[in-house]
N, C-alpha and C positions, 0 to 999 in steps of 0.2 A: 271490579268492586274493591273498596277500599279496605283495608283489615280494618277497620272499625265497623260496617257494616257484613264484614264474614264472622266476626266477634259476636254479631247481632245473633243474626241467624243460627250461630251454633249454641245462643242463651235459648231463642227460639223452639228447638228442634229439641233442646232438653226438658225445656217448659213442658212442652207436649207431650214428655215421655213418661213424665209425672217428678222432674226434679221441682222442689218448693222454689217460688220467687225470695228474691237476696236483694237487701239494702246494699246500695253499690256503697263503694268508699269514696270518698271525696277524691281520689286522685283518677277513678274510673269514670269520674265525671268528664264533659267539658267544661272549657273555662264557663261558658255563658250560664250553661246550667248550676254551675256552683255559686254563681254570681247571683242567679235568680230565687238559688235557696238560702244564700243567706240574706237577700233582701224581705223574703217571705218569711223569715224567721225575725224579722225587727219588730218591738212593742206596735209601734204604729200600724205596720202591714196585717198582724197579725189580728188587731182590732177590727181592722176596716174587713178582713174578710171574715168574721166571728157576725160580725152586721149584715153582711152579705147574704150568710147562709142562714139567717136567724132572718133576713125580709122574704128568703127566695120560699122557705118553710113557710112560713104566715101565708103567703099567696096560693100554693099549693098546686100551681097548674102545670098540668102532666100532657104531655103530648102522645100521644099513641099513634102518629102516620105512618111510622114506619114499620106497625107491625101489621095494620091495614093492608099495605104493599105487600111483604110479605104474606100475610095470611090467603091474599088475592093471587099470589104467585102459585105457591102450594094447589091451591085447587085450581088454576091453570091448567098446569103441569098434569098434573092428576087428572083431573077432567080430560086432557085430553087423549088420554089412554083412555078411560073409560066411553069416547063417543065415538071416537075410531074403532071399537070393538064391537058395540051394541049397533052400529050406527051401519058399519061394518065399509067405512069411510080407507080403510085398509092407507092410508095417512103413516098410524103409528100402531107397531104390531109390539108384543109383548109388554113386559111390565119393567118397573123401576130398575132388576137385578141385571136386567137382559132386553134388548130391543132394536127394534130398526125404524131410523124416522127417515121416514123419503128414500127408504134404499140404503142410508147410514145407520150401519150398526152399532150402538154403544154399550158398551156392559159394566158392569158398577167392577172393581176394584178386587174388593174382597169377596166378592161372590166369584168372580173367573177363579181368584186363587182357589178357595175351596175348591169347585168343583174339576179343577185342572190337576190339585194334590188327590181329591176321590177316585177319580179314573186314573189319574197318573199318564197321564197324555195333554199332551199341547191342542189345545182348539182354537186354530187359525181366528175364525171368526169370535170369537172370545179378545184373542189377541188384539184384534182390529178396532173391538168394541173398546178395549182397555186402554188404548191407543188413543182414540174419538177422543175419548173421557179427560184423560193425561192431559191432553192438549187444551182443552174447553177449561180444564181447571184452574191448568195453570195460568190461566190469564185473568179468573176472573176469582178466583181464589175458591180451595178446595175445598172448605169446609160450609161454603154458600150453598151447599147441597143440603147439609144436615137444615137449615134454617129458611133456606127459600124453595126445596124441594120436598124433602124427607115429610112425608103424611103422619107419621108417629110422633113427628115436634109438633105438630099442630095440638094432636091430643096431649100429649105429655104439657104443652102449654096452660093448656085447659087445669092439667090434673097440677100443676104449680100453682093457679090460681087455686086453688081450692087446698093444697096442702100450705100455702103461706095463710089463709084464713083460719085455720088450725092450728097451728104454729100461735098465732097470732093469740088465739081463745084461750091458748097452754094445751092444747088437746091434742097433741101428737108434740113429737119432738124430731126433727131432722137429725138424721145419723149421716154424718160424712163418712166417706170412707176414702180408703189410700187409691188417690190415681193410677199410682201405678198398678192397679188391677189389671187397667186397659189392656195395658202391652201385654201385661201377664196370660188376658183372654184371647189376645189373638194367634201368640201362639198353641194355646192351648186348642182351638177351635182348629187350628192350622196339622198343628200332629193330631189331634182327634180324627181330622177329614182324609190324611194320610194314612193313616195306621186301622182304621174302619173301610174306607172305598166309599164313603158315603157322607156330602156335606151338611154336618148336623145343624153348624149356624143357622143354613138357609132356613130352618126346619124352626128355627124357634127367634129368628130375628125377625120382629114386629114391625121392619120396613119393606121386607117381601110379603110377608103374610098380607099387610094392608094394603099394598099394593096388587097383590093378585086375588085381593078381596073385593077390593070396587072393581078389578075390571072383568074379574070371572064370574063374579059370585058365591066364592066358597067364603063359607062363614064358620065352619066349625074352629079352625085355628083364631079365630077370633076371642076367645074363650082364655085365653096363652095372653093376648092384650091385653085384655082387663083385665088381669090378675096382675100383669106389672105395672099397668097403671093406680091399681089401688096399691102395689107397694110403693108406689113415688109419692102416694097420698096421704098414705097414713106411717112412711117409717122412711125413706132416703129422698130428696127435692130430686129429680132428674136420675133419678138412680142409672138406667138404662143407657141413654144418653153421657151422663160426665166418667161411670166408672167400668161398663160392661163392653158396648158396643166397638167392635174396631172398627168401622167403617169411617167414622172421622178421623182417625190414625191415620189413614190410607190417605184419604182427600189432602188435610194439612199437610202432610208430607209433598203431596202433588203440586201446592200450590204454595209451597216456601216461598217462593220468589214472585208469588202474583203482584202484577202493574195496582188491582182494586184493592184496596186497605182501608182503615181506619186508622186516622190520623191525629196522634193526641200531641196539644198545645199546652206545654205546664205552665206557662205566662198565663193561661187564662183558667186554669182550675183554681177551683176553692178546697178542693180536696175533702169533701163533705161526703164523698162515698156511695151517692147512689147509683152511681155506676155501677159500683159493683156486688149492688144489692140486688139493679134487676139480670147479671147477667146469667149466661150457660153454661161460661166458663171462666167464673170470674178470675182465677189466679192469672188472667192475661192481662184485667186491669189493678192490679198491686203497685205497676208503676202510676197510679194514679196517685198513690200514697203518696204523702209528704215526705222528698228526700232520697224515693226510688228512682226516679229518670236521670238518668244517664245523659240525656240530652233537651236541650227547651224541645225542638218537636223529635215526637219518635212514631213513627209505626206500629200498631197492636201488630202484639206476633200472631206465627200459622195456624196455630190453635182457635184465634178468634172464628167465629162463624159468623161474622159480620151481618148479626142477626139486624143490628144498629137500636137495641132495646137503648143500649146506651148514648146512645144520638138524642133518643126522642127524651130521655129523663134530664139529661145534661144541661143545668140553666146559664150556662155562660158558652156555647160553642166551643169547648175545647176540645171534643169528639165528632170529627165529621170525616163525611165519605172524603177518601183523593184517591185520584189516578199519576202515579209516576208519569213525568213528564208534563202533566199538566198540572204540577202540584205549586201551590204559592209560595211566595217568595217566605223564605227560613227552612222549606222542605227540602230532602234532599232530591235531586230531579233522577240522580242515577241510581237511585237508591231503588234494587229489586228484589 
């Protein structure tokens, strides 16, 4: 890799950790891209894309396929624990934290740590699963789990739609909070599961519970859901999700260098921003801002969940799926 794509990735990896995005300086650009911002800064350019996003508003038409896809994924995935169970299809045995499909065992990340810190013992098969995982991540990028798997982004999407309609009325107000909670609560969750013998996470994270809610039928811990999904409702957008949860911590990390990404073109943005109105995580698209890209094309960093909400609102394609190596001509091909 080249040090200007190791440069990347360690902006990347801080992104994630909760460092704020930074307007580069013009010498931290490339030529090209310096070139393309001050031609986007000329009376004329600046016109023609003011017209742009003042015809793409007037039209108003919104694409939703890619949450379609998604949404269909999620209950895939989920359904198929749940029909292997009841069905008793013995296919896929356990739940999202823990499982073996066809004989392969996979285990989510953060659940092996806990329960590996609570016993305070190494569990081979744990290891195996973690392994599985590692590997499936990294290729297809780590945080695709929170947004094509994870059954509490499904509801929490729901509970968005319904807290931005409020929002909207003036009837609540979103409270952001500091990112960097995240890391804060992982290891807190981490010496909590150590210093107890006992992994609390599992106990209150809303992606086991739901998971071993469709496929076992326990429902009392369901009770623990709704109550964070009315706090995403009525007082933080994605509370759960952007500032609590480490389980995307773990993934992103896993999948720094995945080949699937999203692909952003500033030759073809209008910089109008809804990108990063519908994202999850939006401080990934900041380089969308006029002035932030470092390069005409750049890669959404690891933190993206390549949910592609930003695909679908994007009226000029300057957000779409690439695979390294198969990427078009200005992408970079070695770039992982």
């Amino acid at each position: 890799m080249s040090n200007g794509i190791i440069a990347r990735k360690v902006r990347d990896v801080a992104l994630m950790l909760g460092a704020a995005p930074r307007k580069p300086a013009p010498e931290d650009m490339t030529e090209d891209a310096r070139e393309l911002l001050a031609f986007k800064k000329t009376p004329d350019e600046r016109k023609r894309r003011k017209a742009a996003i003042a015809s793409e508003r007037a039209e108003a038409v919104v694409s939703h396929k890619w949450r379609w896809i998604r949404w269909a994924s999620i209950f895939a995935v989920n359904g198929l624990f749940v029909a292997s169970y009841w069905i008793d299809l013995q296919l896929v045995e356990g739940a999202l934290t823990a499982s073996r499909v066809l004989g392969f065992h996979f285990a989510d990340l953060n659940s092996s740590l806990q329960l590996m810190l609570a016993h305070k013992h190494v569990v081979i098969n744990l290891v195996i699963g973690v392994t599985t995982v590692l590997l499936i991540y990294a290729v297809i990028g780590g945080r695709n789990f929170c947004s094509w798997v994870c059954p509490y982004h499904f509801l929490s999407e729901l509970a968005e739609m319904v807290h931005l309609k409020l929002v909207g009325k003036k009837l609540v107000r979103d409270h952001e909070l500091d990112r960097r909670l995240r890391v804060v609560m992982f290891f807190v969750f981490a010496v909590l599961a150590f210093v107890s013998g006992y992994p609390l996470f599992e106990s209150i994270s809303p992606v086991g519970i739901l998971s071993r809610a469709l496929t076992y039928g326990t429902i009392i811990s369901l009770i623990w859901v709704a109550l964070l999904l009315l706090a995403e409702i009525v007082w933080s957008r994605r509370l759960w999700c952007r500032y609590i949860c480490p389980v995307g911590l773990g993934y992103g990390l896993a999948g720094i260098a995945a080949p699937v990404r999203i692909m952003y073109d500033t030759d073809k943005c209008l910089h109008e921003g809804k990108c990063r109105q519908v994202c999850l995580v939006p401080h990934v698209l900041d380089i969308t801002k006029l002035g932030f890209a470092r390069e005409v094309m750049t890669p959404i960093g690891a933190d993206c969940t390549r949910c592609a909400m930003c695909i679908d609102v994007c009226p000029t394609g300057a957000l779409t799926f690439d695979i390294v190596g198969l990427a078009r001509s200005g992408a970079e091909d070695e770039d992982t």
